[in-house]
N, C-alpha and C positions, 0 to 999 in steps of 0.2 A: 312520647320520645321524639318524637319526628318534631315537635316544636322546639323542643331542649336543643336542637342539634339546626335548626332554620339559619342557613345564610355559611354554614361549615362545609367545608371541601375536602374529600378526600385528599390524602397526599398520593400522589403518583410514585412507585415504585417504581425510580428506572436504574436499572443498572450500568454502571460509568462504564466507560470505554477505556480500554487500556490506549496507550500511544502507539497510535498508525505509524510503522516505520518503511522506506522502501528504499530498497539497498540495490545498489548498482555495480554487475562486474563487467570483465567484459565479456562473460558467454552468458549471463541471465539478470533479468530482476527480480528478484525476492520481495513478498512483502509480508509481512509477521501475521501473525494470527489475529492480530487487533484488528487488521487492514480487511481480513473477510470479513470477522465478524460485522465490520463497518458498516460493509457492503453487503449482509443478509445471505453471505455463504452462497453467491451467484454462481453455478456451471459456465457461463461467460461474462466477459465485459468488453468492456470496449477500451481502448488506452487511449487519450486524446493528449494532444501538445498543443500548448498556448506560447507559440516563437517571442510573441511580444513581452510575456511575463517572467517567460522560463518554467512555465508551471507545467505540470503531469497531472491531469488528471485520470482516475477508473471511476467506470461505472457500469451498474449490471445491464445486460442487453439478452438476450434470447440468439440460440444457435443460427438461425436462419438471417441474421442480421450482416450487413458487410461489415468487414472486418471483426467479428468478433471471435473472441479467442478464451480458449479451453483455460477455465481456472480453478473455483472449487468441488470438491467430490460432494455427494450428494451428501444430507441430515449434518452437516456442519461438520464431518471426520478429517481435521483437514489442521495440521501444526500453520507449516507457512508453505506458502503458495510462491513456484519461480517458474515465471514466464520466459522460457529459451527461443521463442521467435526470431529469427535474424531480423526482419524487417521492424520488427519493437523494437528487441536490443540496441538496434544499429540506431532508431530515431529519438531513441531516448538517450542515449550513453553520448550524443551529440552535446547535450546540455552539462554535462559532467566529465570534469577533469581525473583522472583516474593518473593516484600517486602510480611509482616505481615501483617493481615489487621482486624481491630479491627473491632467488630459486626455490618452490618449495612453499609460496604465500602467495595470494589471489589478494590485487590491488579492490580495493571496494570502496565508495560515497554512500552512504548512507543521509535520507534526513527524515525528518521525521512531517506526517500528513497531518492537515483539517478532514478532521468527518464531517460530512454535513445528514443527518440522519432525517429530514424531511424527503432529500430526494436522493438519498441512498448513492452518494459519490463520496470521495476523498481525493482531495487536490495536496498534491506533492509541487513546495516551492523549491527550485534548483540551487537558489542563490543562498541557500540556510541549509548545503549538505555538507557533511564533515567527511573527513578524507582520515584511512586506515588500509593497513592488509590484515588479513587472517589466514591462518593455517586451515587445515582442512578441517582443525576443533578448535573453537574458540578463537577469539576477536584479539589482536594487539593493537592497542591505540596508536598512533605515530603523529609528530608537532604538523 
């Protein structure tokens, strides 16, 4: 058997990744369930800004690290994850224009992440987010 089968490779089983999204208000950032999973459902991360590119990236870090901040619950129990940090909020929501938002609707950017699954980050480009409000259920698009 073991000859029959000389020079064959198993196929690797990986399971695809839904699309990393990471949504911007202006009291949090949200980011989907895709966006942990991404990131191996970490208790912290790290948020980092690339000014030059416009980019956001997360990545997991351990509590005792500076700046790292509280993100998913333990064993992966976890929809989507919003980081209310003023001092995140405030350094990311810099890169995003946030529509008008008439009484009643939370202006939002949303765009959508690369995973990079070797070293367990997901980079958010600034310049590829799309503009909407939403009720307090459910999304309406807006031109």
């Amino acid at each position: 058997m073991a000859a029959l089968l000389q020079g064959f490779e198993e196929v690797q089983l990986v399971k695809p990744l839904g699309k990393t999204v990471m949504t911007v208000t202006d009291a949090a950032i949200r980011f989907n369930k895709a966006t942990a999973e991404a990131l191996d459902f970490p208790a912290y991360v790290k948020v980092l800004i690339n000014e030059k590119t416009k980019q956001i990236a997360v990545t997991p870090t351990d509590d005792k690290a500076d700046n790292a901040v509280k993100f998913c619950k333990p064993n992966g129990k976890q929809s989507a994850v919003s980081i209310k940090d003023t001092a995140i909020v405030t350094a990311v929501k810099e890169y995003f224009t946030l529509p008008e938002a008439s009484e009643g609707e939370t202006a939002y950017q949303s765009v959508n992440g690369t995973a990079y699954q070797d070293s367990k980050t997901v980079i958010f480009d600034a310049a590829n987010a799309t503009s909407g409000t939403m009720k307090r259920r459910g999304r309406k698009k807006t031109a």
